[in-house]
C-alpha positions in Angstrom: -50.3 72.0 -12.1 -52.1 69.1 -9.6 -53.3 71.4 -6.8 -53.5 68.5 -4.6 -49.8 67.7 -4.9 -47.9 68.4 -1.7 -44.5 68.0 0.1 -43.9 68.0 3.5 -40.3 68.7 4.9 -39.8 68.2 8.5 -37.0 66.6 10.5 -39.0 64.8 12.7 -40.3 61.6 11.5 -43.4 61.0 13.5 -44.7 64.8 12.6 -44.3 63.5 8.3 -45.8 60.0 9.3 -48.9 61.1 10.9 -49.5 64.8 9.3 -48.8 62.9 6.3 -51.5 60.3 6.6 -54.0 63.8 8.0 -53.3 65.4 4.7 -53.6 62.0 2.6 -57.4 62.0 4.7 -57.7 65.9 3.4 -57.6 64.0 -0.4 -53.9 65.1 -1.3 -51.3 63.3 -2.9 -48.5 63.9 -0.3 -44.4 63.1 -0.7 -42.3 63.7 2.8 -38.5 64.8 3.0 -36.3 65.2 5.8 -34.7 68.3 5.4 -34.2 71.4 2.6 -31.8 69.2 0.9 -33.6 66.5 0.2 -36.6 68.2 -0.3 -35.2 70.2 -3.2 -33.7 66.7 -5.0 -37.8 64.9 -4.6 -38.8 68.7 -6.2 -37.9 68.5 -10.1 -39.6 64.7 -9.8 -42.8 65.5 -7.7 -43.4 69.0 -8.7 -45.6 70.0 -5.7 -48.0 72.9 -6.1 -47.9 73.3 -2.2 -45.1 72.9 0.3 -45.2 72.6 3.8 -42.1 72.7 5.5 -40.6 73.3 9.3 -38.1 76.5 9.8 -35.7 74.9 12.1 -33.9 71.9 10.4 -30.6 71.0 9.8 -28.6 71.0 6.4 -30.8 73.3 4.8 -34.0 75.2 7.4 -37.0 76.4 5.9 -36.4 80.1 5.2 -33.5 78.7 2.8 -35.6 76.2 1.1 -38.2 79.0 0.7 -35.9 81.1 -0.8 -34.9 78.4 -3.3 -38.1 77.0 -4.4 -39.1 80.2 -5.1 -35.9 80.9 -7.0 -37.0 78.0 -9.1 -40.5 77.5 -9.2 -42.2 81.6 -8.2 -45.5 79.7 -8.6 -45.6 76.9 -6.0 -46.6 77.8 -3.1 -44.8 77.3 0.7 -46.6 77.4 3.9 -43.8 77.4 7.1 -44.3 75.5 10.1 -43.0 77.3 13.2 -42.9 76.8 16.8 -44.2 79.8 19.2 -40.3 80.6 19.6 -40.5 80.7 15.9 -42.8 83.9 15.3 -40.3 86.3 14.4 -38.4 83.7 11.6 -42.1 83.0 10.4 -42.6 87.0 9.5 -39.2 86.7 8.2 -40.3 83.7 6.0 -43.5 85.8 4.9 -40.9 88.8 3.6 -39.6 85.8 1.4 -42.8 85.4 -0.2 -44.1 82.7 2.1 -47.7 82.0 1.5 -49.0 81.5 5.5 -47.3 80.1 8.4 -48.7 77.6 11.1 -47.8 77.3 14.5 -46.9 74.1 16.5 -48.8 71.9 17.5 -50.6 72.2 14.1 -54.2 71.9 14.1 -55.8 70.2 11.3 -58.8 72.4 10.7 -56.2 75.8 10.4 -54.2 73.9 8.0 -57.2 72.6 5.9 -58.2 75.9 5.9 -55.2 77.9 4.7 -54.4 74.7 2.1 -57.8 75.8 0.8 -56.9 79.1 0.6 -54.1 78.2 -1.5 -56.0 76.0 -3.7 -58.2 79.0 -4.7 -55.2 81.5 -5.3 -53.7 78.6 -7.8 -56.9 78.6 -8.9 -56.9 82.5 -10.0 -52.7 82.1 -11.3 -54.4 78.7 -13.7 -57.5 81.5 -14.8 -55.3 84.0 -15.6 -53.0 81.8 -17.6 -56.2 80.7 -19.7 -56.9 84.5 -20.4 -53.1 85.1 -21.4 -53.6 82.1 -23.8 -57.0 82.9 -25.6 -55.8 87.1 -25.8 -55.0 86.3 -29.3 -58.7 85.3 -29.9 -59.9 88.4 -28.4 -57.2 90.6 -30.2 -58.8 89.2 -33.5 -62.0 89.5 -32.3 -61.7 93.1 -31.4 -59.7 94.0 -34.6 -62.3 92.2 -37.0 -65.0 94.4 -34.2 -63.2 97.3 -35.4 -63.2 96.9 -38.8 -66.7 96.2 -38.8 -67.5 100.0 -36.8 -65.5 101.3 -39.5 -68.3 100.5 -42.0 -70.8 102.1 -40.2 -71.8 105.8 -40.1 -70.9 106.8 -36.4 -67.3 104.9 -37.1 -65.2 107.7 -36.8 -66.2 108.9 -33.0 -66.0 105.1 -32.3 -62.3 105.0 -33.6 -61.8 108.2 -32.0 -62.5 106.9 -28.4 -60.9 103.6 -29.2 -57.7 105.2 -30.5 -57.7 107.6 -27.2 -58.2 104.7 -24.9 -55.3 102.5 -26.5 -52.3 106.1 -26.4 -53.4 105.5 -22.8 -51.7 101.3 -23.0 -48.1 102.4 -22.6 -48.6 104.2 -19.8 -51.0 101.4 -18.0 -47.9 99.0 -18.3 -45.7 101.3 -17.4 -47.7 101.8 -14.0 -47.1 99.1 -11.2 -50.7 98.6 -11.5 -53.4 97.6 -14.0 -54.4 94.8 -16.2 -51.1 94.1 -17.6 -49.3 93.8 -14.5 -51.7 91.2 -12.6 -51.3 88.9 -16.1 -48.5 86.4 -15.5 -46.6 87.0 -18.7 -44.4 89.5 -20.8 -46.1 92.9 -21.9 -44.1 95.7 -23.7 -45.1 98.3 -25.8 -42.6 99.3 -29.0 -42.6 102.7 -30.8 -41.7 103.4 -34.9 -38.1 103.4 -34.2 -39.0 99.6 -32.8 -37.6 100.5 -29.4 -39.5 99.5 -26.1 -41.0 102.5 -24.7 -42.9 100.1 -21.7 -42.6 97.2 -20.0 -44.6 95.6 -17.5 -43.1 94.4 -14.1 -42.9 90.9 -14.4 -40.9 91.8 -17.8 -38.6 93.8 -16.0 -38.0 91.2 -13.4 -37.2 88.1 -16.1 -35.0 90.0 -18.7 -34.0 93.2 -16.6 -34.6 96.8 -17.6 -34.4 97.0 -21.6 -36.8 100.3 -21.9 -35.0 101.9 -25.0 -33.3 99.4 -26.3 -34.2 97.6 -29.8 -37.1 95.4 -29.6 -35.3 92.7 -31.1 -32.5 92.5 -28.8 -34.9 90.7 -26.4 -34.9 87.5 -28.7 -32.4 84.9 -29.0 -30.7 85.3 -32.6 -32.6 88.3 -33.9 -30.5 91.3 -35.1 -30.9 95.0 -36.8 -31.5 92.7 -40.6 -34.4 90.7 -38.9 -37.3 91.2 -41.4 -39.3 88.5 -39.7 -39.6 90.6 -36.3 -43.3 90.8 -34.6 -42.9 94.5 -34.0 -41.4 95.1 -37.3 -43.7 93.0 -39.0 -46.9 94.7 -37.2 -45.7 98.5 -38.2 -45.0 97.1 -42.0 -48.6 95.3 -42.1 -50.6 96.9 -39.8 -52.3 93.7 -38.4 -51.3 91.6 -35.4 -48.7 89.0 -35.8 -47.7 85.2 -33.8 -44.5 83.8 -33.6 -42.7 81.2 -31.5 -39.4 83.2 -30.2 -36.4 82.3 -27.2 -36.2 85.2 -24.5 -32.8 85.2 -22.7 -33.5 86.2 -19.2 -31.2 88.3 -17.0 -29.6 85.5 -15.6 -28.9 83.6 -18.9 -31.9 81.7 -18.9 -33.7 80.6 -22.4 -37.6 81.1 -22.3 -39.4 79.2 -25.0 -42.6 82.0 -25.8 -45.5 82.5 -27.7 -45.3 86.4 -29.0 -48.6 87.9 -30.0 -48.7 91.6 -31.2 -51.3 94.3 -32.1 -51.4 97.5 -33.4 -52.1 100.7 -31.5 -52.8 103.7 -33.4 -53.0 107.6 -32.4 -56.3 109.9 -33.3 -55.6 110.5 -36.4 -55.8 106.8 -37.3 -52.1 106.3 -37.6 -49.8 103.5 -36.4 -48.3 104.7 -33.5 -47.2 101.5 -31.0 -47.3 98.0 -30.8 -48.1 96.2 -28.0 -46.4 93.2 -27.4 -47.5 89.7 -25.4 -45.0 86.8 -24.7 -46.4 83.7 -23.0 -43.6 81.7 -21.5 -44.0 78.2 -22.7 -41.9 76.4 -19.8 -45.0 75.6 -17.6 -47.1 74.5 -20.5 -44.4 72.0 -21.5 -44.3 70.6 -17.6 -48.4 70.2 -17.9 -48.2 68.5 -20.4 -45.4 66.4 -19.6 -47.4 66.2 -16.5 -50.6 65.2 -18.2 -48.7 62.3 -19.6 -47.0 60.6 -16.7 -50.6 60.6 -15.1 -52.2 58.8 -17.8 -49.5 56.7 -17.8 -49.6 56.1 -13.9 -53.6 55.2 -14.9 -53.2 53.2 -17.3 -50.4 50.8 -15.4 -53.5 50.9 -12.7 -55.8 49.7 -15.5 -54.0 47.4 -16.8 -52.4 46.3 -13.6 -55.9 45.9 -11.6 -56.8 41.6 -10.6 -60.4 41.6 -12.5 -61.3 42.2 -15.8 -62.2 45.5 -17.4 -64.1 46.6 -19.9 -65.2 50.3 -21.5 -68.6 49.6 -23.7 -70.1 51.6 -25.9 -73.7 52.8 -26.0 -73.9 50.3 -29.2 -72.6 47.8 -26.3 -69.4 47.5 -28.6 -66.2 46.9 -26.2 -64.1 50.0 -26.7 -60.7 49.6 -24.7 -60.2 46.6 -22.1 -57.6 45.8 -19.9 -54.7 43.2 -20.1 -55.9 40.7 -17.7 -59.5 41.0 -20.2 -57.4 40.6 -23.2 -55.3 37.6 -21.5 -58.8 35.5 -21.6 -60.4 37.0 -24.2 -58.6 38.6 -27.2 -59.0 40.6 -30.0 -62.0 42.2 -27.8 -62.4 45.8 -28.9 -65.1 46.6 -31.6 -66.8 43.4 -30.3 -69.8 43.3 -29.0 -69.6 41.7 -25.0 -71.9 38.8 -25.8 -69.8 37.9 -28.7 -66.6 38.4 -26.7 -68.2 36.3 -24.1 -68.9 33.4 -25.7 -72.7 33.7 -25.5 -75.2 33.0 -28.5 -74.7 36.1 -30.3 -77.9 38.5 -28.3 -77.2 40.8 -25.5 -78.1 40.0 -22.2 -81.6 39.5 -20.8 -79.8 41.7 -17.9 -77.8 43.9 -19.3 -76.0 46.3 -16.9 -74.3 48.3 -19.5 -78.1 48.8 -20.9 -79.0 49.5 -17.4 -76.0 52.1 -16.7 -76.9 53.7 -19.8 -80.8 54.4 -19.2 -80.7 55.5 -15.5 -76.9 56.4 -14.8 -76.4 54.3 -11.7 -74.0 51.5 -11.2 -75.5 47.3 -11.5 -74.3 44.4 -10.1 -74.9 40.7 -11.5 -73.4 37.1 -11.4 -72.9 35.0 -14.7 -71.2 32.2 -16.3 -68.6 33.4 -19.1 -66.7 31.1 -21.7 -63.0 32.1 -22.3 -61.6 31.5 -25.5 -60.1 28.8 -24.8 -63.4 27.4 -23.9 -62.7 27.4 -20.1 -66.2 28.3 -17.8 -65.4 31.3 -15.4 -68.0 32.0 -13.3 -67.6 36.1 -12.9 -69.6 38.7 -9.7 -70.0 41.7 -12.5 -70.1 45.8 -12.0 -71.2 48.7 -14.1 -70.3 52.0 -13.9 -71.4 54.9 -15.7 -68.3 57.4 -17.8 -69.7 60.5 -17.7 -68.5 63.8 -20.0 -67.5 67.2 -19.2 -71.0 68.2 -19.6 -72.7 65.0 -16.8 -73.7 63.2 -20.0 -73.3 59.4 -20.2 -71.1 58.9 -23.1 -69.8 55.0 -22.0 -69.5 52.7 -19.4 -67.2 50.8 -17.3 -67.5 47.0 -16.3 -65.4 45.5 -13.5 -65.4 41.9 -13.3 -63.6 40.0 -10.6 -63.4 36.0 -11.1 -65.2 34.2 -8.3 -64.7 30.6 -9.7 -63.0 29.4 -7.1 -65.4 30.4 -4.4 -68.3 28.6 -6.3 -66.2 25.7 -6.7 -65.4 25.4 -2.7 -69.2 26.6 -2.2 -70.0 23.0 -4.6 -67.5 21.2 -3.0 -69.0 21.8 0.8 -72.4 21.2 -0.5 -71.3 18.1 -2.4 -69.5 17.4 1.8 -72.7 18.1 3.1 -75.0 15.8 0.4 -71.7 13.0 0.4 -72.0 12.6 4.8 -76.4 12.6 4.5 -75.7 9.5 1.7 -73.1 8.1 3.6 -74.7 8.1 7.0 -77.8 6.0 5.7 -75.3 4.1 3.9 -73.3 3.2 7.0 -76.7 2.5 8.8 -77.4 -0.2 6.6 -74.3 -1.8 6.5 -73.6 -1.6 10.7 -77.1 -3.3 10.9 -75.9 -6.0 8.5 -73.1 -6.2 10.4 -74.7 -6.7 13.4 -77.7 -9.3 11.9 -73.6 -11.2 10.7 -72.6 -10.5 14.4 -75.8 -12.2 16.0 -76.2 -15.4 13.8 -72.0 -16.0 14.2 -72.9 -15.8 18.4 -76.1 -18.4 17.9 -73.8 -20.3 15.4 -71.3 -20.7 18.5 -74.0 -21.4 21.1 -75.2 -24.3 18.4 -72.1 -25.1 17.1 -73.0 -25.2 13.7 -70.1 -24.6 11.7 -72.4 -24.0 8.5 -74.4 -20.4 10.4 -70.6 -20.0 11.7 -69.3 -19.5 8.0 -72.4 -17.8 6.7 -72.2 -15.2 9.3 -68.7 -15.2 9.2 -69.0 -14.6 5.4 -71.7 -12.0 6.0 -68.9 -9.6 8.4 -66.0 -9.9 5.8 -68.4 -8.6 3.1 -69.6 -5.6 5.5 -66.4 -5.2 6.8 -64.9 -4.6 3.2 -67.7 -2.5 2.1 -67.5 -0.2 5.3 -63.8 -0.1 4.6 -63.7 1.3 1.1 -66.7 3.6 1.8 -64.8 5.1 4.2 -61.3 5.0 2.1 -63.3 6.7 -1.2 -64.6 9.4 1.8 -61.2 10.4 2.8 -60.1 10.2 -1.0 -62.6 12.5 -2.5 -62.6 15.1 1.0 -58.7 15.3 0.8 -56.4 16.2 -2.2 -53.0 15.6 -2.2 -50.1 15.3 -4.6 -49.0 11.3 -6.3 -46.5 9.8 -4.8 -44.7 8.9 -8.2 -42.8 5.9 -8.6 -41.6 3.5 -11.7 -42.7 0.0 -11.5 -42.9 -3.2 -13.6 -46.0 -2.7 -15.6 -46.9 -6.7 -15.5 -45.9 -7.3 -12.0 -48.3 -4.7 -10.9 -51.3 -5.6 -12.9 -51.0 -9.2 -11.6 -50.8 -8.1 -8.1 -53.9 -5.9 -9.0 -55.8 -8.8 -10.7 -55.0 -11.1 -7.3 -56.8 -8.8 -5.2 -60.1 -9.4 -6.2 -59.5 -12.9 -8.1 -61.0 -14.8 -5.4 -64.3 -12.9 -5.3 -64.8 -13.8 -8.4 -63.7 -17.4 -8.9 -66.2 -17.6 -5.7 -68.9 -16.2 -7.4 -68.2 -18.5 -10.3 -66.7 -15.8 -13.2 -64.2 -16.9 -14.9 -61.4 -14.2 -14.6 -58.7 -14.0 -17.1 -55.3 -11.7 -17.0 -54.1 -10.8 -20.8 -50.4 -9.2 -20.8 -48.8 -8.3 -23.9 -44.9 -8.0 -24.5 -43.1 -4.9 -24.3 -45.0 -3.8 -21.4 -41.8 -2.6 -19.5 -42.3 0.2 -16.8 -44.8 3.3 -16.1 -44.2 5.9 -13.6 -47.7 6.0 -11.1 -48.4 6.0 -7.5 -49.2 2.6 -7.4 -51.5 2.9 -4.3 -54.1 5.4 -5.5 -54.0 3.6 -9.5 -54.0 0.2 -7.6 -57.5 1.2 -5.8 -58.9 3.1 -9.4 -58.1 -0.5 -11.4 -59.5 -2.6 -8.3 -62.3 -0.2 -8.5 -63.3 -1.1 -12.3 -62.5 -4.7 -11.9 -65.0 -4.9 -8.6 -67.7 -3.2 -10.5 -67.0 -5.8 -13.4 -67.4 -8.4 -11.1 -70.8 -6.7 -9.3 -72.2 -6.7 -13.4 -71.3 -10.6 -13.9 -73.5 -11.6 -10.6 -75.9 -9.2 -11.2 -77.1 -10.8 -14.4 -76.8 -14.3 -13.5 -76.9 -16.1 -16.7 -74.7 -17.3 -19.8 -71.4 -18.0 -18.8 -70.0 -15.1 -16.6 -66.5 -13.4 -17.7 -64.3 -10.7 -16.7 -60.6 -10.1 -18.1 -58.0 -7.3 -17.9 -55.8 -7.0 -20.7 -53.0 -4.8 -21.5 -51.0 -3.9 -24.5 -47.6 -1.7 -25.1 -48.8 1.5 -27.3 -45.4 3.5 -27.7 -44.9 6.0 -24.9 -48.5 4.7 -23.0 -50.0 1.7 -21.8 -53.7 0.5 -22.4 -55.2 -1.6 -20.0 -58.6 -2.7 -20.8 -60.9 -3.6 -18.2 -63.6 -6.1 -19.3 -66.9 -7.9 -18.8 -69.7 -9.7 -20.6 -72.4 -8.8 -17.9 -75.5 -6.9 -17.6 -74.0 -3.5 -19.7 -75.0 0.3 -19.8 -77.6 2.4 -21.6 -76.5 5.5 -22.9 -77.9 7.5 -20.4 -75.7 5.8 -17.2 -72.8 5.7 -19.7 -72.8 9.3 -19.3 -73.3 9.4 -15.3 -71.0 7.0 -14.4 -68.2 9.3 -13.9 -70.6 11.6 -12.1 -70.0 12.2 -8.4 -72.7 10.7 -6.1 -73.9 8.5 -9.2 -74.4 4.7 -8.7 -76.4 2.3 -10.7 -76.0 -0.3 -7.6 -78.8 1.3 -5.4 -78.3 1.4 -1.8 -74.9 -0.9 -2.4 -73.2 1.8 -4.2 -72.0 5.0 -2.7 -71.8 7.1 -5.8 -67.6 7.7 -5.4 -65.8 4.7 -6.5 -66.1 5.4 -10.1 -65.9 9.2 -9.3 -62.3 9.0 -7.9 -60.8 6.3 -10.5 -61.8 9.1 -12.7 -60.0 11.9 -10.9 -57.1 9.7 -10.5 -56.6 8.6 -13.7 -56.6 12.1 -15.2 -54.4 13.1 -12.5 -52.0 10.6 -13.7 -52.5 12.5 -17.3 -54.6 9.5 -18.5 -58.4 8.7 -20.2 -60.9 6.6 -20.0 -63.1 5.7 -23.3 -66.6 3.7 -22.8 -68.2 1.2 -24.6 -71.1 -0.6 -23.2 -74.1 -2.3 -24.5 -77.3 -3.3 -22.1 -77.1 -7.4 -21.8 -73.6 -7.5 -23.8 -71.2 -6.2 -21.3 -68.8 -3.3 -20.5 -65.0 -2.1 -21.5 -63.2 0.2 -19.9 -60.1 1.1 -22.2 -57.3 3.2 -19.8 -54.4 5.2 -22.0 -51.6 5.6 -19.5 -48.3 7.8 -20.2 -45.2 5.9 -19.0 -43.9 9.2 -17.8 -45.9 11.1 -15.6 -46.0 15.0 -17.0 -44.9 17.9 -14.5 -48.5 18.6 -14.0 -49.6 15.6 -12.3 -46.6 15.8 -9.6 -48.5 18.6 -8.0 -51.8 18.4 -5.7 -54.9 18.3 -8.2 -56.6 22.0 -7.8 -59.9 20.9 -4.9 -61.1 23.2 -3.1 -61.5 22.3 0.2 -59.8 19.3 2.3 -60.3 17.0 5.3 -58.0 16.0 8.0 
């Protein structure tokens, strides 16, 4: 029985709201009810050990639920709640076999103290119950103690003070007092003739008054021909005897019992009576029943709880985990946790479960894990030591919760905060550019020289463009949002890409070339944010032509039908990649341009490309030129009509 289970009956809804939450805060697990009525339907489900209930409500009072808890349940305990008006229904109540009573308005430290009160008489009933349960042992134990005295010289005084002290058992449960009346099951004592000569009062009160009647009639579907009987077996063998038997109680009711019987014999060494021992079953059956729903109820918690768990081994071998740990990493128990984890196959230099283990307190780390399907989590980690009956550490418990998210908005405002310090001396240079443009197209003026006019004027379209998509990659990469999806003609929109930066490079003297091959048809893309990633790779084509400033300067975009995608090939024969920017070109913040690049444009085509459910393959040579080959699905998948997962965004 959970001592801390409690139900509180009252038909005032503000006294079982905030007593309720005072005897939550007093560490009890507390369920309310209305009236008697209801209170006796939540019963057979909660099964309180204590309840605390009002006298004066309507459809059933207190004193009436008293009477019929007890009626069911003579063990669980009621404590009445009574106004000063109340007094004389509250002794009533106490008649009843009501456990205290508490006067209105209740004070919390008079109920925590006669709760406790009741704890410890529960406690005593659960004791007792233990004794009633090992009296077998000590029957055997005595016997064999017996048998051994027999064997030595002084053995017959010993049996004849042992023999005189058990003739005296029939009449000690026979007595309202002793031993056998405080136990909290069935004693009788049964003569030759296997009649009961005795009976102990808790016996009398379950199966009524059967002193001299056949010690078999007390069991369900024994007769006068039962050879099996405990009493009759006892007088035939002379030792003690078990046996699982049904009592029918007065009122009809079938008791499931454990009998246990010994011998008691007279001073001449004789057989004279049995005594007789039935345990009643019933509340064994409900703890246990009981025992299960709770390790249900904790293992829906376990598995139920947002982190991952884990219970390790001393060998740091993963013993039982929950199911969010198996979701990410199955087939984990018997596994070492660095094995489970992805790691290279050693414990940790840190290990908290080796910590835990050697000084029995709980650790904290954070680490970087690999899932099995080979997705980085970074994890915030807990140990905590499982102890034994005994305080011995015999495993421990790790709690993880998942805190990549936070890490990745932590990156992404640091990436803010490194992104504005670049971009501030980037603007810089380009509004003092603008201004140098500003001042010789003024002097230009004032001379009239239309040559300075259209240098300067040349000068502020350049800076004005570059300020422009600085500031459109900014608001890009600092805000996410979902593509705005839309079909179009595949070749009509690469030519209108490849116009928008044709004449910067027929004026920079590249020859520029647009290769479209049939079948093309349509793709499904949000043609302003893939316009800007294609413009992006063709302008950095461009930038590689003038940068190397010999041969005969090229750049083409191509593209080709390939079944349910489209490649479009971006390419160039100018100054090329080594391996090593090949790799960082996708990177954010990276730029091979110097203090003309801003480290995003290639950064974001990226993104947006992938967002569209595309790649990007490489191929670049230093002095030979670049390709940039683009795999587009016609179809956009169901993925890619949602925001991209970014931490973070910008207004």
């Amino acid at each position: 029985m959970d001592v801390k289970k409690l139900m509180l009956v009252d038909d005032e809804e503000g006294i079982r709201r905030f007593l309720g939450l005072s005897l939550e805060d007093m560490g009890y697990e507390v369920a309310t009810a209305a009236n008697g009525r209801e209170a006796l339907e939540l019963f057979d489900s909660f099964k309180p050990s204590i309840i605390l209930t009002d006298i004066k409500m309507p459809v059933m009072d207190g004193i009436e639920l008293l009477q019929q808890v007890k009626a069911i349940s003579p063990d669980t305990e009621v404590i009445i709640i009574s106004g000063h008006g109340d007094l004389e229904l509250a002794i009533d109540a106490l008649k009843h076999d009501a456990a205290d009573f508490i006067t209105k308005p209740i004070n919390n430290d008079v109920l925590e103290i006669s709760l406790e009160r009741l704890i410890e008489k529960i406690g005593m009933k659960q004791q007792l119950r233990e004794y009633t349960e090992n009296l077998e042992r000590l029957v055997e134990e005595k016997t064999q103690r017996i048998v051994d005295l027999e064997r030595q010289t002084a053995a017959s005084r010993v049996m004849e003070g042992l023999s005189s002290a058990l003739t005296n058992v029939a009449n000690e449960v026979e007595s309202e007092s002793g031993l056998f009346n405080e136990l909290p099951c069935l004693v009788s004592v049964h003569n030759r003739n296997q009649e009961i000569v005795a009976a102990n009062a808790l016996f009398k009160e379950r199966l009524g008054h059967f002193i001299g009647e056949k010690s078999y009639s007390i069991f369900e579907g024994r007769g006068a021909e039962c050879v099996d009987c405990p009493v009759r077996k006892t007088f035939a063998t002379g030792k003690g005897q078990r046996s699982k038997e049904i009592l029918v109680s007065e009122i009809g009711e079938r008791i499931p019992v454990s009998v246990y019987t010994a011998p008691i014999h007279n001073t001449e060494g004789e057989l004279d009576l049995v005594l007789e021992i039935s345990v009643d079953m019933t509340e064994l059956a409900r703890l246990k029943e009981e025992l299960l729903t709770t390790q249900l109820k904790f293992q829906r918690l376990f598995d139920e709880a947002p982190c991952y768990i884990s219970v390790q081994n001393p060998d740091l071998t993963i013993a039982e985990v929950n199911r969010r740990f198996k979701e990410d990493f199955p087939d984990a128990e018997g596994r070492h946790c660095d094995e489970v984890h992805q790691y290279c196959g050693a414990p940790c230099h840190e290990c908290l479960v080796t910590k835990t283990l050697e000084d029995g307190e709980s650790h904290q780390m954070e680490t970087v894990v690999t899932t099995a399907a080979g997705e980085n989590k970074n994890i915030l980690v807990w140990s905590a030591p499982i102890r034994n009956a005994f305080g011995a550490i015999t495993q421990v418990m790790e709690m993880s919760t998942d805190i990549t998210e936070i890490r990745r908005l932590q990156d992404h405002l640091t990436s803010l905060g490194i992104m504005l310090g670049s971009m501030s001396h980037g603007v810089k240079g380009m509004l003092t550019a603008l201004d140098g443009g500003i001042y010789r197209l003024e002097s230009g003026m004032r001379k009239e020289d239309p040559e300075k006019i259209a240098q300067a004027m040349e000068t502020v379209k350049t800076m004005i463009v570059r300020i422009k998509k600085m500031i459109l990659d900014i608001l890009y990469y600092a805000k996410s949002r979902a593509l705005e999806a839309e079909v179009v003609d595949v070749k009509e929109f690469l030519t209108g890409v490849a116009d928008i930066v044709r004449d910067r490079a027929e004026g920079a003297g590249i020859a520029y070339e647009c290769v479209f091959g049939d079948g093309l048809e349509t793709m499904e893309v949000d043609s302003s944010a893939f316009s800007a990633a294609l413009v992006n790779f063709l302008e950095n084509a461009v930038d590689a032509c003038a940068a190397r400033r010999n041969g005969s300067p090229r750049v083409a975009l191509r593209a080709a039908s390939k079944g349910p995608a489209v490649e479009i090939v971006v390419e160039d024969n100018g100054m090329g990649m080594d391996r090593e920017t090949r790799e960082k070109i996708f990177t954010l913040f990276f730029s091979s341009k110097g203090r003309k690049g801003t480290g995003l444009g290639l950064f974001i085509s990226n993104q947006t490309i992938e967002h569209h459910g595309g790649s990007i393959t490489v191929d670049s040579e230093p002095d030979k030129g670049t390709s940039f080959i683009i795999t587009m699905p016609r179809r956009l998948p169901d993925s890619a009509r949602q925001a991209p997962s970014q931490p973070g965004e910008c207004e």
